[in-house]
GUTI-701783 format. One record per residue: residue number from 0; x, y, z of N, C-alpha, C in turn; chain. Coordinates in nm, 2 decimals, decimal comma. Atoms other than C-alpha are relative to their C-alpha. Layout:
BEGIN
ATOM; num; n_x; n_y; n_z; ca_x; ca_y; ca_z; c_x; c_y; c_z; chaine
ATOM; NUM; X; Y; Z; X; Y; Z; X; Y; Z; A
...
//
This chain:
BEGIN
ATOM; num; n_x; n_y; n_z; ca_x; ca_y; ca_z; c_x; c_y; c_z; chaine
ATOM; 0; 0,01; 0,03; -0,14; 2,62; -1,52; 0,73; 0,14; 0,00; 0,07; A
ATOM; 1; -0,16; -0,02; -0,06; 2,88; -1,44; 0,95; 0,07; -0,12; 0,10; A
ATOM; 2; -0,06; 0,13; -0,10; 3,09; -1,69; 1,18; -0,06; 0,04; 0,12; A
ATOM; 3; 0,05; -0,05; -0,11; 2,96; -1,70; 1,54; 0,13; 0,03; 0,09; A
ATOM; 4; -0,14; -0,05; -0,05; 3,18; -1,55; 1,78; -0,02; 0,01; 0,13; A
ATOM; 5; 0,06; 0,01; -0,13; 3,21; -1,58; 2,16; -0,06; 0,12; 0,07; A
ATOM; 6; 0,10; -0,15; -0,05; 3,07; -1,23; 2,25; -0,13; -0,03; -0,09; A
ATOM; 7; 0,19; 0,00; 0,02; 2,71; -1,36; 2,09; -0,01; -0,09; 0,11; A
ATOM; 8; 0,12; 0,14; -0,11; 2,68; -1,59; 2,40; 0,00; -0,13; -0,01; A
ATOM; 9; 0,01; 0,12; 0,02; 2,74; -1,91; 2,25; 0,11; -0,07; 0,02; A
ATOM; 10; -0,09; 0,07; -0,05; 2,94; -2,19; 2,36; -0,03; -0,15; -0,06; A
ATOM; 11; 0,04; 0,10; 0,09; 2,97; -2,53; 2,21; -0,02; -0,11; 0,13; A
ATOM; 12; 0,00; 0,09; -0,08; 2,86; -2,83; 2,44; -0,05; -0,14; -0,11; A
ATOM; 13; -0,01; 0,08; 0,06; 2,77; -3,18; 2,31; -0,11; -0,13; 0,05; A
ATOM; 14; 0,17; 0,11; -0,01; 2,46; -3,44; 2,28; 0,03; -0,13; -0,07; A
ATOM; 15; -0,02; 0,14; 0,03; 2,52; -3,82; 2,30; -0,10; -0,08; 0,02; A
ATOM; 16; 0,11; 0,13; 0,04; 2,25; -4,04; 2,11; 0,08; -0,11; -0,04; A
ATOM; 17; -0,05; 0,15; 0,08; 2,33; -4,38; 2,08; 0,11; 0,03; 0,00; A
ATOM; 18; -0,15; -0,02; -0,01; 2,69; -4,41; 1,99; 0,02; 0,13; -0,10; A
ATOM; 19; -0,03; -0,10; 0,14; 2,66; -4,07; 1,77; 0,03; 0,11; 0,14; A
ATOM; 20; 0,02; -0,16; -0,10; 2,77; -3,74; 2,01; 0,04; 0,12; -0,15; A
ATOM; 21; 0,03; -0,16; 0,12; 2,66; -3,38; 1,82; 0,00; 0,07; 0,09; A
ATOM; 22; -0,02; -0,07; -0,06; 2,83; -3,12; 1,87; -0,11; 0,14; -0,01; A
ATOM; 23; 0,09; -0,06; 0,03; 2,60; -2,82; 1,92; 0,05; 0,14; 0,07; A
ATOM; 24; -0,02; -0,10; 0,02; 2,62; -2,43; 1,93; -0,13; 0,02; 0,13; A
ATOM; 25; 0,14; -0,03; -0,02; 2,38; -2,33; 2,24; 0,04; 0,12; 0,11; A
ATOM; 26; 0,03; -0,11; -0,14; 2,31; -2,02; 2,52; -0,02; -0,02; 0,10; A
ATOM; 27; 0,05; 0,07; -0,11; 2,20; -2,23; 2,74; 0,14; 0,01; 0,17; A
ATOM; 28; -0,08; 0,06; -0,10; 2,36; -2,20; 3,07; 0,03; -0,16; 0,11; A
ATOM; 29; -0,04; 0,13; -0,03; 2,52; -2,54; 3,25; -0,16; -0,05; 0,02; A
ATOM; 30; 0,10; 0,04; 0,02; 2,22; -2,61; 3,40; -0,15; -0,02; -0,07; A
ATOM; 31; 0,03; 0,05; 0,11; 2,00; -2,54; 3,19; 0,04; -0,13; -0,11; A
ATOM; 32; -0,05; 0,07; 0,12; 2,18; -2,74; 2,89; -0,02; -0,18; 0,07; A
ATOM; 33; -0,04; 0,14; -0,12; 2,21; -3,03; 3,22; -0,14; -0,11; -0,02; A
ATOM; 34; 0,19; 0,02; 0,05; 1,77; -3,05; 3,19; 0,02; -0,08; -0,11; A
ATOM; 35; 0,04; 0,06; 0,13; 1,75; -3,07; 2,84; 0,11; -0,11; -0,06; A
ATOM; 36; -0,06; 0,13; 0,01; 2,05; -3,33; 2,80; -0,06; -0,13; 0,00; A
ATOM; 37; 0,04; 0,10; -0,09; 1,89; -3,53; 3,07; -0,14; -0,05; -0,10; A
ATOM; 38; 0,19; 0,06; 0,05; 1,49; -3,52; 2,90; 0,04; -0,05; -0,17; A
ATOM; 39; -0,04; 0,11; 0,12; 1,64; -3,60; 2,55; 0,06; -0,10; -0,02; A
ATOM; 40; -0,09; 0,13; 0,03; 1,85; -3,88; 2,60; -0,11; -0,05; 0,09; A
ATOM; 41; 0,17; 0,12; -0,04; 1,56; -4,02; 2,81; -0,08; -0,02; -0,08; A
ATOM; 42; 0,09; 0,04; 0,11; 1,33; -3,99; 2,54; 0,05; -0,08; -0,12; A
ATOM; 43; -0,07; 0,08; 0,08; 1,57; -4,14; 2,31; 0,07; -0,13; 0,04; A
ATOM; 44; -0,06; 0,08; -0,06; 1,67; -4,41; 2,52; -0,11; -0,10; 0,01; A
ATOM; 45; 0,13; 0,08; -0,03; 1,27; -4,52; 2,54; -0,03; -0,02; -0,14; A
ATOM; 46; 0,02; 0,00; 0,06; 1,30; -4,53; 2,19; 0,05; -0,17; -0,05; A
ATOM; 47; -0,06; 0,13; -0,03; 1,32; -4,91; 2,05; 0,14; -0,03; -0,05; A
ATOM; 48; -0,16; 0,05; 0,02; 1,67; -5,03; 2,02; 0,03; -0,06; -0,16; A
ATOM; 49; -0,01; 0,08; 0,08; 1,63; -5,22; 1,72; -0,05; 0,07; -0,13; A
ATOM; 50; -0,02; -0,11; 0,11; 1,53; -4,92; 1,47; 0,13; 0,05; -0,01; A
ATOM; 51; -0,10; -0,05; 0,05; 1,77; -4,74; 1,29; 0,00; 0,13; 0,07; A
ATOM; 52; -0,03; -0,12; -0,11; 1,89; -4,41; 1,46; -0,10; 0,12; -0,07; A
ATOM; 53; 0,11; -0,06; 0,04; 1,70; -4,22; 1,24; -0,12; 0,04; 0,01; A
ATOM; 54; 0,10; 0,02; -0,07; 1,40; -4,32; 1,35; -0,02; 0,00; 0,10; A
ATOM; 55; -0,04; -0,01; -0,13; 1,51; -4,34; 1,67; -0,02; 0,16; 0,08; A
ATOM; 56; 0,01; -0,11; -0,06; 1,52; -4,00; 1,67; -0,15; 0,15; -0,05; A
ATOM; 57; 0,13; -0,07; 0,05; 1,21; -3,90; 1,48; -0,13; -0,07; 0,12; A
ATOM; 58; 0,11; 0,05; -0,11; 1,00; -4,10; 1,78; 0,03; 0,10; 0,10; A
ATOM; 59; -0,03; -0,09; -0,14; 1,21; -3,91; 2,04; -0,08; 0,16; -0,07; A
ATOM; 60; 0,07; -0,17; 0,02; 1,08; -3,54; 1,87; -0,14; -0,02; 0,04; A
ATOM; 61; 0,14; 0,01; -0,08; 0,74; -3,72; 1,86; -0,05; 0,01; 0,10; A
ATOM; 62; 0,01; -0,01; -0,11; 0,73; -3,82; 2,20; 0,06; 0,09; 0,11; A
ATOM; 63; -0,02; -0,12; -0,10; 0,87; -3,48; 2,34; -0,12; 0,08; -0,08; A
ATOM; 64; 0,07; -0,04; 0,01; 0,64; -3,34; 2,12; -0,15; -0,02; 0,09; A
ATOM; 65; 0,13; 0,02; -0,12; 0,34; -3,51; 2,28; -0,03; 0,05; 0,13; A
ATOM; 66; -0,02; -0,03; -0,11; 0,50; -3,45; 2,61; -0,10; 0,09; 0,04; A
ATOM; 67; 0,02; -0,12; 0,00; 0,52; -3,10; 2,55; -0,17; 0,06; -0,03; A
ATOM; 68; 0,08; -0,07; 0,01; 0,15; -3,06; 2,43; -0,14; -0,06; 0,12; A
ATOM; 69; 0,04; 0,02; -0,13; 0,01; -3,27; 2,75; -0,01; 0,08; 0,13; A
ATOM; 70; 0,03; -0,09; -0,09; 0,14; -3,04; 2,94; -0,10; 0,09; -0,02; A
ATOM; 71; 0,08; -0,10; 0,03; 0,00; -2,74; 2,77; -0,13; -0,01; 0,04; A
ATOM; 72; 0,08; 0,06; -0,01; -0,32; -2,93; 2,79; -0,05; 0,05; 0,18; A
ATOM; 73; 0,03; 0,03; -0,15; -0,28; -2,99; 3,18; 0,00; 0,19; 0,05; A
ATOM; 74; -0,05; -0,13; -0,03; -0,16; -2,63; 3,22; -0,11; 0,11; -0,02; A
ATOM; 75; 0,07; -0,05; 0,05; -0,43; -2,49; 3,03; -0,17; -0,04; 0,11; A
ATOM; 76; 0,09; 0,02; -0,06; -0,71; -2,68; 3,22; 0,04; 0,04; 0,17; A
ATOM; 77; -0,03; -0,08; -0,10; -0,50; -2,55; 3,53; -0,06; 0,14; 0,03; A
ATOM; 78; -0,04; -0,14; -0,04; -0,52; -2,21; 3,47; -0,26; 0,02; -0,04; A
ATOM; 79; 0,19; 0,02; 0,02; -0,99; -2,26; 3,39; -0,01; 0,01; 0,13; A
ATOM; 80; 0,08; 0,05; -0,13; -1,00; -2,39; 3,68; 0,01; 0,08; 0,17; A
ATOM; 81; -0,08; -0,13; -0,11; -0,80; -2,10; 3,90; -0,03; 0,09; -0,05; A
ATOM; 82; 0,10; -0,15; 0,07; -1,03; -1,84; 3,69; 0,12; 0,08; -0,03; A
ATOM; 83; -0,09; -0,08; 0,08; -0,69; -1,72; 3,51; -0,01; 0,00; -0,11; A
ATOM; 84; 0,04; -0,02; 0,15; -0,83; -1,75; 3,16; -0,11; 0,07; 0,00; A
//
């Protein structure tokens, strides 16, 4: 595997759970990266205080996962209802 290199696009920015910040390799431009900062540390923030971070962060995937398949859901019964399926 080769080293990454700034002509692939990537740039390092940084994700602060709890007192832990990870540094992370992404493409994302600013805002973009600004979104998904914002919806993960909210979902990690609704996670309860008093678990270990680990867990902390296995609720947060859960509950974006959920999020994520409510929409689909919503989006899905959107698109029946506007005779796009």
């Amino acid at each position: 595997m080769r080293p990454l290199a700034e002509e692939d696009g990537l740039r390092t920015v940084t994700l602060r759970l709890g007192e832990v910040t990870y540094p992370l390799r992404t493409r994302l431009d600013d805002k973009a990266w600004d979104r998904v900062r914002t919806l993960v540390g909210a979902a990690f923030d609704e996670a309860p205080r008093h678990l270990p971070r680990e867990q902390r962060l296995v609720l947060t995937c859960l509950q974006m996962a959920l999020s994520l398949d409510r929409i689909g859901e919503r989006l899905e019964a959107f698109a029946r209802e506007e005779n796009l399926l």
